[in-house]
ZAMARGU-4260 file (C-alpha; in steps of 0.2 Angstrom, whole numbers, plus 5000, padded with zeros to 4 digits):
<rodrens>
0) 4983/4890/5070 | 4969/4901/5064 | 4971/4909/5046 | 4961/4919/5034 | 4958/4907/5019
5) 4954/4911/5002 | 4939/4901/4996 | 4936/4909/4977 | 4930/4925/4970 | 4919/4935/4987
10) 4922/4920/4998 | 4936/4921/5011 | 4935/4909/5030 | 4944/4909/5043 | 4950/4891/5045
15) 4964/4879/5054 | 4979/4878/5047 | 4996/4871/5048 | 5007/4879/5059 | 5024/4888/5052
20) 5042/4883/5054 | 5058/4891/5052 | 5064/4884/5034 | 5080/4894/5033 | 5093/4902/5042
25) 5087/4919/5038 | 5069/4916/5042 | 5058/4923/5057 | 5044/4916/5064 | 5033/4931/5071
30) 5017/4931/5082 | 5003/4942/5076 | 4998/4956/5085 | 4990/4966/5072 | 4986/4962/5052
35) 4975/4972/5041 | 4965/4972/5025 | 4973/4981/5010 | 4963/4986/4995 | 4973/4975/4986
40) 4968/4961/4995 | 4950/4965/4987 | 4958/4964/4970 | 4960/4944/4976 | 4943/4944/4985
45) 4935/4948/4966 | 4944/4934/4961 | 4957/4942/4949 | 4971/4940/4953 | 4980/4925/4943
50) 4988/4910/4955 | 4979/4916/4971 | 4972/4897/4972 | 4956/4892/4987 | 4966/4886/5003
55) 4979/4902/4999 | 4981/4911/5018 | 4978/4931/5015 | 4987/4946/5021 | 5001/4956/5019
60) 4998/4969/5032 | 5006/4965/5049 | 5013/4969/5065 | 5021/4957/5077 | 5033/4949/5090
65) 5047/4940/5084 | 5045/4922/5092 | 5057/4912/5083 | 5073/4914/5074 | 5086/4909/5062
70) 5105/4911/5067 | 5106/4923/5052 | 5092/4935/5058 | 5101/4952/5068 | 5084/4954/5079
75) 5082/4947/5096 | 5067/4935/5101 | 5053/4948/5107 | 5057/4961/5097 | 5043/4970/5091
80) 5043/4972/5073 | 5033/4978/5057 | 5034/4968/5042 | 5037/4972/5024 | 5021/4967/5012
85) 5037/4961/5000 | 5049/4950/5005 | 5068/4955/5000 | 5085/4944/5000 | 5097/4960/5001
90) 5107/4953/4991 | 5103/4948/4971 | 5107/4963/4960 | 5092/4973/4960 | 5092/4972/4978
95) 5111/4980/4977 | 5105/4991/4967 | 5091/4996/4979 | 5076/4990/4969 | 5070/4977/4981
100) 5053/4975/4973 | 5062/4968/4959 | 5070/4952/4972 | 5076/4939/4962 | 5071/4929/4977
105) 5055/4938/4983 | 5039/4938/4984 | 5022/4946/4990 | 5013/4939/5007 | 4998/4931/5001
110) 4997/4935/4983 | 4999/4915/4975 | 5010/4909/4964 | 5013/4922/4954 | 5023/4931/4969
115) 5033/4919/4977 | 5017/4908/4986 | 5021/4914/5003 | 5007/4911/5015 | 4997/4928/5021
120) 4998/4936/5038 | 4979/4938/5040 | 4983/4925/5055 | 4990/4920/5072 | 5010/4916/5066
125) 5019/4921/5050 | 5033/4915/5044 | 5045/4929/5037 | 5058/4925/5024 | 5074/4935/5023
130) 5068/4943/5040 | 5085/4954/5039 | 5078/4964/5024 | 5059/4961/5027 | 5056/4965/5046
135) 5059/4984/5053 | 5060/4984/5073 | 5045/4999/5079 | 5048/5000/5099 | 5033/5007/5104
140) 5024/5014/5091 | 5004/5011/5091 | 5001/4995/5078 | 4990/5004/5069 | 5003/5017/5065
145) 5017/5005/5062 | 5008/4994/5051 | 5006/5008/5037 | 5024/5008/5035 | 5026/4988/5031
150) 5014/4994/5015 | 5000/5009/5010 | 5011/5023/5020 | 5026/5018/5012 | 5021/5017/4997
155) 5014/5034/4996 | 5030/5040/5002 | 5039/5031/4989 | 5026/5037/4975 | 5028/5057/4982
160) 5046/5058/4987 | 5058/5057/4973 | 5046/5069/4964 | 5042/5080/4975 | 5050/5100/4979
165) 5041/5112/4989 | 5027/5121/4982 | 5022/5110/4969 | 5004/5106/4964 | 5000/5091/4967
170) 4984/5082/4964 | 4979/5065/4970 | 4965/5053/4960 | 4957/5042/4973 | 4956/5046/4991
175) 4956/5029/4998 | 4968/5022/5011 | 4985/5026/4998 | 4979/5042/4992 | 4976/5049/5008
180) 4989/5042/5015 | 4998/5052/5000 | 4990/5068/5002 | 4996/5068/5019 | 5015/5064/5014
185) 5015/5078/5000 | 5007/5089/5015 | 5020/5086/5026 | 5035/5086/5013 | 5028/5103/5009
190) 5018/5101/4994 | 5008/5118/4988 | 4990/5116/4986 | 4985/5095/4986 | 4969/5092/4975
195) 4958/5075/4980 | 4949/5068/4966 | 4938/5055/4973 | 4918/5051/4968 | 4914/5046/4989
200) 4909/5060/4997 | 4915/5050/5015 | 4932/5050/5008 | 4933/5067/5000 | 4928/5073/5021
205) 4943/5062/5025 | 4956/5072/5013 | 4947/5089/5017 | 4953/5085/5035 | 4970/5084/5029
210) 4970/5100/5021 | 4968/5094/5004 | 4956/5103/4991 | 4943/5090/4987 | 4935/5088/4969
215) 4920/5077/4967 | 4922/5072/4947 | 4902/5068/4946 | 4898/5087/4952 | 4913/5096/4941
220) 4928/5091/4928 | 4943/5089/4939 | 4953/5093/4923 | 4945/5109/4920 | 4948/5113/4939
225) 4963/5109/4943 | 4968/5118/4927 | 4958/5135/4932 | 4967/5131/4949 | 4985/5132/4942
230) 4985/5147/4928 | 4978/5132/4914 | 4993/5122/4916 | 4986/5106/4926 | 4997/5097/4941
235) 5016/5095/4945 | 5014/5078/4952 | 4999/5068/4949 | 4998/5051/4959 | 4985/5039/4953
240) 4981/5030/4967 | 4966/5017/4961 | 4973/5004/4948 | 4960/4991/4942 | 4955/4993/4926
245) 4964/5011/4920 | 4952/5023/4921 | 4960/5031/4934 | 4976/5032/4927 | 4968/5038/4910
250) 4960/5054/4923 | 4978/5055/4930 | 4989/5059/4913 | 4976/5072/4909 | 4978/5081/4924
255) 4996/5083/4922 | 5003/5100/4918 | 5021/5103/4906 | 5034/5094/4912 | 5024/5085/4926
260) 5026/5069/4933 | 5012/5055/4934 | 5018/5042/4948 | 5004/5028/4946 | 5004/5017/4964
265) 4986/5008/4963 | 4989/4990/4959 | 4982/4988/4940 | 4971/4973/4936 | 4972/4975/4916
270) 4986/4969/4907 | 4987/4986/4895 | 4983/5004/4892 | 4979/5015/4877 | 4992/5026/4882
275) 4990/5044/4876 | 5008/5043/4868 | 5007/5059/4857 | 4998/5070/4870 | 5012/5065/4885
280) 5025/5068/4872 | 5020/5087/4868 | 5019/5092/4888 | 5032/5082/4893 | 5025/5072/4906
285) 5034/5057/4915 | 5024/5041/4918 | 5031/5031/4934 | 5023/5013/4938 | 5031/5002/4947
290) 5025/4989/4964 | 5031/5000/4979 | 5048/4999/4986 | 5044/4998/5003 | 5063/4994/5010
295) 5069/5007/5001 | 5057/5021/5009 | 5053/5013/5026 | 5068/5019/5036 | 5063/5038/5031
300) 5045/5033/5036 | 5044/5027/5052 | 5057/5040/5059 | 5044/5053/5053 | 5031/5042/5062
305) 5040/5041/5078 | 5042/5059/5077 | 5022/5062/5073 | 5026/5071/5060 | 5015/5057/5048
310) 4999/5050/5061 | 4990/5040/5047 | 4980/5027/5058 | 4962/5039/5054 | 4963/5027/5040
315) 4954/5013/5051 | 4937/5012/5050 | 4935/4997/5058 | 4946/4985/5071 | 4939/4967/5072
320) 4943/4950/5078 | 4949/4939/5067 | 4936/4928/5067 | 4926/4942/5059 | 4938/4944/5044
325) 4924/4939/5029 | 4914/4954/5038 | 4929/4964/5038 | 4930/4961/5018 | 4912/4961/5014
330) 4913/4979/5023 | 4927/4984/5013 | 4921/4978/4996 | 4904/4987/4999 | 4913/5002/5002
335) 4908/5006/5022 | 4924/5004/5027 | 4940/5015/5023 | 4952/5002/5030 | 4950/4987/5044
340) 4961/4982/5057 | 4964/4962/5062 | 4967/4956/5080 | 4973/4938/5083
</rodrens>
């Protein structure tokens, strides 16, 4: 079948590769009708993200039909399903205890070794592990709403939820996919005024639409406004929605107010932070990091999708053949794409 292969730092093919089989009783085997490109997926297009080796088949975005089955897997040949981007066996004890990005026995799609070496779903067929826990039927929901759920939709929703009571102030730093994708959840969970911290002004448009306040850090101190904004106080809920190196995490604990909450969804690529220890102690402020928990959320999610109260597929910028994949991450890491759909 064809795949989206990872060649080393900015080189990514589309190549033949070995077809998947059914290796357990709880496995799935699903044909792909729709896969994407996460900004996390760049992180491995940069080439830094450890145990992501050349030959590693990308992707951990999908939509699909469910083609073949374990005996243990609840869900009927053809149903149509969105997929988790992690892989959860239900049953180890952070499972129990709801904390499924914690699986004893997971992983992440196409992120290497160092999360369980599952192939991608940047591809024809996937092979889904603990398909129980990992796969969520979706009817008749657009693929390009549905497939927000397995990951960026879900895990705004997870990262504004348990923090959120209406009227809060909430200010949101990055306005790619995840943090519009959070502006609109805080929206529609009835968030007061949303600020979008973002340097694009493309994206800034995009959470303007949404009815957020946008704030360009390069024309004015997002600090200083959203402070003036809020009688000097600063945000309720800050959601850092970058990750890489910091920086915007650094922006994100200054922005929040006494008593505030700083929940930090971008994936990071460095190992530590100076962490303003003495200054977060004085005001209070809560830090929460942790890698989504998307089966946790999900449920809540795609009932508010098929009710139309969250329609998040604006996000795509661009919905291209598979074969066109390394155009589809050249776009993205340049910056002229918000998100890109795959089609098989």
């Amino acid at each position: 079948m064809r795949a989206v292969v990872y060649k080393g730092p900015f080189q990514v093919a589309v190549e033949e590769v070995p077809e998947p089989r059914l290796e357990a009783d709880t496995d799935a085997l699903l044909e792909v009708e729709l896969s994407a490109i996460c900004g996390s997926d760049l992180h491995i297009y940069h080439g830094k993200i450890a145990g992501v080796l050349p030959g590693t088949v990308l992707g951990h975005e999908f939509v699909g039909r469910i083609v073949e089955k374990g005996p243990l897997v609840p869900f009927p040949v053809g149903e149509r399903v969105v997929g988790s981007f992690q892989v959860a066996c239900g049953e180890c004890p952070a499972c129990r205890k709801g904390q499924f990005f914690a699986c004893s026995r997971g992983g992440v799609f196409g992120f290497g070794l160092a999360l369980g070496n599952l192939p991608g779903a940047q591809a024809e067929r996937v092979r889904v592990p603990f398909a129980r826990h990992t796969l969520f039927p979706i009817g008749d929901l657009p693929a390009e709403e549905a497939i927000l759920a397995g990951d960026i939709l879900t895990t705004a929703y997870g990262g504004v939820r348990p923090f959120l009571t209406p009227g809060m102030s909430v200010a949101v730093v990055g306005s790619g996919p995840v943090g519009l994708m959070a502006q609109m959840v805080a929206h529609a969970l009835g968030a007061g005024q949303v600020y979008a911290i973002d340097p694009e002004e493309a994206r800034l448009e995009k959470a303007k639409a949404l009815g957020s306040l946008p704030i360009h850090p390069k024309a004015e101190d997002p600090v200083a406004r959203v402070r003036r904004e809020t009688e000097g106080l600063g945000a309720d809920l800050v959601v850092e929605a970058v990750g890489g190196d910091g920086e915007a995490l650094k922006l994100a604990l200054r922005l929040a107010g006494p008593g505030g909450v700083v929940s930090s969804l971008g994936v990071p690529t460095a190992e530590r932070l100076d962490y303003p220890w003495l200054p977060a102690f004085s005001r209070g402020i809560t830090l929460r990091s942790a890698l989504a928990n998307v089966p946790r959320w999900i449920g809540e999610v795609l009932a508010l999708q098929k009710a139309g109260r969250l329609k998040g597929s604006f996000v795509f910028s661009h919905r291209l053949p598979l074969e066109e994949a390394p155009e589809g991450y050249r776009l993205f890491h340049e910056r002229k794409a918000t998100k890109v759909a795959l089609v098989p």
